[in-house]
C-alpha positions in Angstrom: 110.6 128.4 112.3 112.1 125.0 112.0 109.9 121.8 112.4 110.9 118.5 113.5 108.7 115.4 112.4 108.4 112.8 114.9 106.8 108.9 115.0 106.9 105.9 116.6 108.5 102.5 115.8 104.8 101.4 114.6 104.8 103.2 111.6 107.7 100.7 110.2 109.4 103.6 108.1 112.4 101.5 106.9 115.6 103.2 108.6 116.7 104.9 105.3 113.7 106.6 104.2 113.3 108.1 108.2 117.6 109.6 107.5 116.7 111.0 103.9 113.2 112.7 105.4 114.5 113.3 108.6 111.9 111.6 110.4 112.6 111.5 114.0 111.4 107.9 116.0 110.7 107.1 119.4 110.7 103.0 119.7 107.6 101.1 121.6 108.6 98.2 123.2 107.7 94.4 123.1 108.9 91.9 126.2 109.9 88.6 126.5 109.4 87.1 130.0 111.4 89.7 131.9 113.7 91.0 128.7 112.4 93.8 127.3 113.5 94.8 123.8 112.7 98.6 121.8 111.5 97.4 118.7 113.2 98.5 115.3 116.5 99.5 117.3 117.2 96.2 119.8 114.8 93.6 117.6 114.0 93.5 114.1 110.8 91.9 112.3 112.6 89.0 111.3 114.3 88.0 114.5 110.7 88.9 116.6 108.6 86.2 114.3 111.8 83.4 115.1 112.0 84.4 118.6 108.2 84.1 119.0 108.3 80.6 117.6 111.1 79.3 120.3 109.0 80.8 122.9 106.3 79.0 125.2 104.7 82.4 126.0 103.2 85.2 123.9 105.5 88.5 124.6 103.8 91.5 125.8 104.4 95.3 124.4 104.6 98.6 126.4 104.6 101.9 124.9 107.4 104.6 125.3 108.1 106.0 129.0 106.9 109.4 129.3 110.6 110.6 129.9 111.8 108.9 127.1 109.6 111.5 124.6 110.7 114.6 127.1 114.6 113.5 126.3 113.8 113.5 122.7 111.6 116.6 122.3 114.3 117.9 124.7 117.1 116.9 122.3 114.9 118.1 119.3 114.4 121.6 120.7 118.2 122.5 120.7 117.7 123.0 116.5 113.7 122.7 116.5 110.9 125.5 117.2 107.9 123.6 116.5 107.2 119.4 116.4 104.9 117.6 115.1 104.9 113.9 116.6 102.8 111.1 115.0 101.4 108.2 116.8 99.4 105.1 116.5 96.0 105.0 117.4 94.9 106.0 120.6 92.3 103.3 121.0 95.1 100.2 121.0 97.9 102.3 123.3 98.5 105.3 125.1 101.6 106.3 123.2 99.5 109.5 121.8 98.3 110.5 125.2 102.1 110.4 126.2 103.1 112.6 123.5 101.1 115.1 124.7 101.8 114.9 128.5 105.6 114.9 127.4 104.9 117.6 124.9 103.2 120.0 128.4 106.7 119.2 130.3 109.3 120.6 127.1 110.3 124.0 126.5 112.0 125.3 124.0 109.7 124.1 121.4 106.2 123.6 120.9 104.7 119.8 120.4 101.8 119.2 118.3 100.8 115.9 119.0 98.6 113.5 116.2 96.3 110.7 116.5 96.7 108.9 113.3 93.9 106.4 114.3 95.8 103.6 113.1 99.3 101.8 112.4 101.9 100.2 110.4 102.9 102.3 107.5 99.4 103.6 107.0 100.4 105.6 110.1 103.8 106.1 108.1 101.9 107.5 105.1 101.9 110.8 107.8 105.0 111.4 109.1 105.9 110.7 105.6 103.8 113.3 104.1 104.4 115.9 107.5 108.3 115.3 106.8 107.9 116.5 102.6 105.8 119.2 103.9 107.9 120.4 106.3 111.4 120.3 104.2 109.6 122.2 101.5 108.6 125.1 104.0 105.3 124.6 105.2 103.6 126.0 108.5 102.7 123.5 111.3 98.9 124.4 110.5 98.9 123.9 107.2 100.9 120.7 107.6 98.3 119.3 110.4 95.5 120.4 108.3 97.0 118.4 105.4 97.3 115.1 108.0 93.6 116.0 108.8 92.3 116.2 105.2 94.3 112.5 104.6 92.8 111.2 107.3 89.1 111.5 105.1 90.5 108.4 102.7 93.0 106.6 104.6 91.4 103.1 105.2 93.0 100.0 106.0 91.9 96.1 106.1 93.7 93.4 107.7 92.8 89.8 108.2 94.5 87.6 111.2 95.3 83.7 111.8 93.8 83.7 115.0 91.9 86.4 116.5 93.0 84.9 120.1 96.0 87.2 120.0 93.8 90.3 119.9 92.2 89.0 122.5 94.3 88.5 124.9 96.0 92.0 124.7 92.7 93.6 125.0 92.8 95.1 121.3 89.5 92.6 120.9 86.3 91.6 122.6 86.3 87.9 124.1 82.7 87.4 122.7 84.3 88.4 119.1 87.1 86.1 119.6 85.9 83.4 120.8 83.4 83.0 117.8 86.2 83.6 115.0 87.8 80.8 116.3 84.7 78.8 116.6 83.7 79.5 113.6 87.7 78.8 112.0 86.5 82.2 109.7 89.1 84.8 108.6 87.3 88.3 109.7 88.1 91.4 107.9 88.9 93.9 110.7 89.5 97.7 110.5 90.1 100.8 112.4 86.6 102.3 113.2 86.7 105.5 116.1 90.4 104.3 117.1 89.5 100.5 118.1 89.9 97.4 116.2 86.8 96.3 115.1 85.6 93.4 112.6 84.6 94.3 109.3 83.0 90.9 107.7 83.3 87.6 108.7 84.9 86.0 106.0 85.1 81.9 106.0 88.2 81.4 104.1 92.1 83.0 103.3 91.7 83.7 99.8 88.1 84.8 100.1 89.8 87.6 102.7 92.1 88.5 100.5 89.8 88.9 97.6 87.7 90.9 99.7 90.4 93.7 100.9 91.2 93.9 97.4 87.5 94.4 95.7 87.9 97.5 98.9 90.8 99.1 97.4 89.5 98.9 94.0 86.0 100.7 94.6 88.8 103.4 95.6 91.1 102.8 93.3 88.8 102.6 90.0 87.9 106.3 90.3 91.1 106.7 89.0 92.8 109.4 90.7 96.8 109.7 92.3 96.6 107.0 95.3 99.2 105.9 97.8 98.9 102.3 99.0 100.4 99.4 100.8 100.5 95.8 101.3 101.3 94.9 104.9 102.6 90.9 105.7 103.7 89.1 108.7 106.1 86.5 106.8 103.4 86.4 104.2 105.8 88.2 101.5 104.3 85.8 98.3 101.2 86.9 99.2 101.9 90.6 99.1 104.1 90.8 96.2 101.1 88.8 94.2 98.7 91.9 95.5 101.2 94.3 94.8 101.7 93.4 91.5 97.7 93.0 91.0 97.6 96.3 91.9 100.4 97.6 89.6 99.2 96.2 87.0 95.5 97.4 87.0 95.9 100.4 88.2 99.0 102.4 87.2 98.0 105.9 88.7 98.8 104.0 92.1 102.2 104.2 94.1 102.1 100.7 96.3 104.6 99.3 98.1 104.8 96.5 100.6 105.3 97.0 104.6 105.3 94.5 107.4 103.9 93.9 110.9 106.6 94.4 113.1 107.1 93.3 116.8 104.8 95.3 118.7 101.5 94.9 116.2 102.9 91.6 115.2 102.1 90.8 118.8 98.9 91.5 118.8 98.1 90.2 115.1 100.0 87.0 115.1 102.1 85.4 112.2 100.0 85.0 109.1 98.2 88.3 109.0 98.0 90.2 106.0 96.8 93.5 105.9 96.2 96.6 103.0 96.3 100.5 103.2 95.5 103.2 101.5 94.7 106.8 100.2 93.8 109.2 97.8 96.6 111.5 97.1 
């Protein structure tokens, strides 16, 4: 039985660790007045946080047309039997819920669909994981029950410029908004039952960051194998100085440093910074 791995574009695998692990992507979209562009193929990180910057208007971001996962699964099934496809969380977009509609309309091989209940490369972490798992032989149960048991320490804390952009795509009460701009504090927020919710309310930057990493490190300072990552939007000084914190204080820890692309970036905002984790 032959399984395929699949994700979306919001796990920001870079290009050549998805060829080497054979991890399959479907891109979300984000649109620019009436221009819409798949993120990761048509726009890159880079050229999304310029184009943002020359534009009057926020963009907006749509998740993957049903037919567009049925053509891949359909592709996918030719040389597949079983696939497991990995999404972002289904409390900030119905990209999940489409891989399982899609997944009842294929035949020819049988979809598994799962929730990561979250994004960025923690979501990665997954397909990355699902991918090793699957080239060295595994089953599809004991590869989702794997995802499942990762899923009990995967956390993840990020910290925006202006919470207004959560807001306005819906990812964030107005009442919650409204007063973390009032207030000009830096909240903490994490994944908590699929949503974005805060964490703390924290009143400065480096008081945020501080924060995230005393987190990690009440993790991390039981000393066992641990997987993490620093995520920026054009805050790469920043995450390099974590990363190396982080390298050098705890050497039992594999961390690397990811980015917000397009789609979350839209919702997050230049500015955010953001760290994942879990125990391995």
């Amino acid at each position: 039985m032959r399984i395929a791995i699949v994700t979306d574009s919001t796990a920001y695998i870079p290009q050549e660790t998805r060829e080497k692990l054979n991890i399959h992507m479907i891109p979300l979209n984000v649109i620019f007045g009436d221009v819409s562009y798949r993120e990761e193929v048509e726009i890159s990180a880079e050229q999304f946080y310029i184009k943002v910057r020359e534009q009057e208007e926020l963009p907006k971001t749509s998740q993957p047309a049903i037919g567009e996962f049925v053509e891949l699964y359909e592709k996918l099934s030719k040389e597949y039997d079983q696939i497991v496809s990995i999404h972002l969380s289904s409390g900030i977009s119905g990209t999940y819920q489409g891989a399982i509609t899609a997944g009842e309309l294929v035949e020819g091989a049988n979809v598994f669909a799962f929730d990561s209940e979250i994004s960025c490369e923690v979501q990665g972490f997954y397909a990355i994981e699902a991918a090793e798992m699957a080239a060295a032989g595994k089953t599809v149960e004991e590869i989702i029950a794997r995802l499942n048991e990762m899923k009990q320490s995967m956390s993840a804390y990020f910290m925006v410029e202006d919470l207004m952009h959560l807001q306005r795509g819906g990812r964030l009460s107005s009442a919650q908004a409204f007063i973390g701009s009032l207030l000009q504090v830096k909240p903490l927020l994490h994944f908590v039952d699929t949503k974005i919710v805060p964490f703390e309310k924290i009143r400065t930057r480096k008081r945020a960051i501080k924060r995230m990493m005393e987190l990690f490190e009440e993790v991390a300072s039981e000393g066992k194998p641990m997987k993490a990552i620093v995520i920026q939007a054009n805050q790469l000084e920043e995450a390099q100085d974590m990363k190396a914190t982080i390298e050098e204080r705890y050497p039992q820890v594999e961390v690397s440093i990811g980015y917000f692309g397009p789609v979350i970036g839209t919702h997050l905002g230049e500015g955010s910074l953001g760290l994942g984790w879990y125990v391995k």
